[in-house]
C-alpha positions as CSV (number, residue, x, y, z in Angstrom):
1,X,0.0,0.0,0.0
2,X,3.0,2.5,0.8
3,X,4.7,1.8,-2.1
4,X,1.6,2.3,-4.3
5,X,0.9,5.7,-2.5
6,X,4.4,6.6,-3.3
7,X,3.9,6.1,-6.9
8,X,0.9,8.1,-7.0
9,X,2.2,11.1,-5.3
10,X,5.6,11.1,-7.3
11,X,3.0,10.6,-10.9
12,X,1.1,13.5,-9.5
13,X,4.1,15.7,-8.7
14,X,5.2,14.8,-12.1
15,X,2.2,15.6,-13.4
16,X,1.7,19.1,-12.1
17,X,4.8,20.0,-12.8
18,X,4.4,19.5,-16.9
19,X,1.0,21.1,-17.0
20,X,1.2,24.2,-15.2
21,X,2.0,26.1,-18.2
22,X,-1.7,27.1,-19.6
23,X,-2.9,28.2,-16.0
24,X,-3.7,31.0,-13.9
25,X,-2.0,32.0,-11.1
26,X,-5.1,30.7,-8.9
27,X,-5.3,26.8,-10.6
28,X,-1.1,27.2,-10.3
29,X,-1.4,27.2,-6.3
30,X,-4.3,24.7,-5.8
31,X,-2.1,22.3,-7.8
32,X,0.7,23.0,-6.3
33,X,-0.5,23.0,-2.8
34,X,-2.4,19.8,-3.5
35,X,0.4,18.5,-4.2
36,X,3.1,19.9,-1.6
37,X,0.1,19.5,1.1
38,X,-0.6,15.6,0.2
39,X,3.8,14.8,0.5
40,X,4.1,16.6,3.5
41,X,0.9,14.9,5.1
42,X,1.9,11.7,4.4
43,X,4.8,12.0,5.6
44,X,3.8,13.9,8.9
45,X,1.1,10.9,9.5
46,X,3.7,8.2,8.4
47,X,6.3,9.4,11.5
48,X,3.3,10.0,14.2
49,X,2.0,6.1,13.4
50,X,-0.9,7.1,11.4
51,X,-2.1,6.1,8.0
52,X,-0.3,7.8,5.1
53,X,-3.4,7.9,3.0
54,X,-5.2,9.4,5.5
55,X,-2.8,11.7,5.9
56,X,-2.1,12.8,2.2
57,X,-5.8,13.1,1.8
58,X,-6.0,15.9,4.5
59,X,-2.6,17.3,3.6
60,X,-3.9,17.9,0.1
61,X,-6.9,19.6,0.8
62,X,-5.8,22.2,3.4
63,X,-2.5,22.5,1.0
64,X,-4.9,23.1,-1.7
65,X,-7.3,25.5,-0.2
66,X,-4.2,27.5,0.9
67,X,-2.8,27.5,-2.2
68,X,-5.7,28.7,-4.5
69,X,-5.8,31.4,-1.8
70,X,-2.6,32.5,-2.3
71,X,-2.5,31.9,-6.1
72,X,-5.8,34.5,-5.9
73,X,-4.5,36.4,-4.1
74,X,-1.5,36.8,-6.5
75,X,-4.0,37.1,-9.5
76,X,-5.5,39.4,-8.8
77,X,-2.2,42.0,-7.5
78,X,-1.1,40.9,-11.3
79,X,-4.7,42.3,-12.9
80,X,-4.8,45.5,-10.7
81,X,-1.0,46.8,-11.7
82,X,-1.4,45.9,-15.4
């Protein structure tokens, strides 16, 4: 199970980092913080005893809420100085 959670977040990374190109700044940080979010949770659940997935799957979605913030956030500076 580990090593097929590993796989899937390392395809995901992969993933994301190829098809950023054609997005805003807002999709940008979701994906990214999805992705960031989901490593570092499974990783903090991994060393505390817990279940990886379990923590990936809540690592991704706060990562990914604070990222679309963020890439909003960003966005919208970009619109208002252009």
């Amino acid at each position: 199970m580990k090593k097929m959670l590993t796989i899937g977040l390392v395809m995901m990374l992969c993933a994301g980092a190829f098809g950023c190109t054609n997005m805003s700044k807002t999709q940008q940080g979701v994906a990214s913080g999805a992705a960031i979010g989901a490593l570092g949770g499974a990783g903090i659940a991994t060393i505390s005893g817990g279940s990886a997935g379990w923590g990936a799957l809540a690592g991704g979605a706060a990562g990914a809420l604070a990222g679309g913030i963020i890439g909003n956030s960003q966005e919208g500076r970009h619109h208002y100085y252009r």
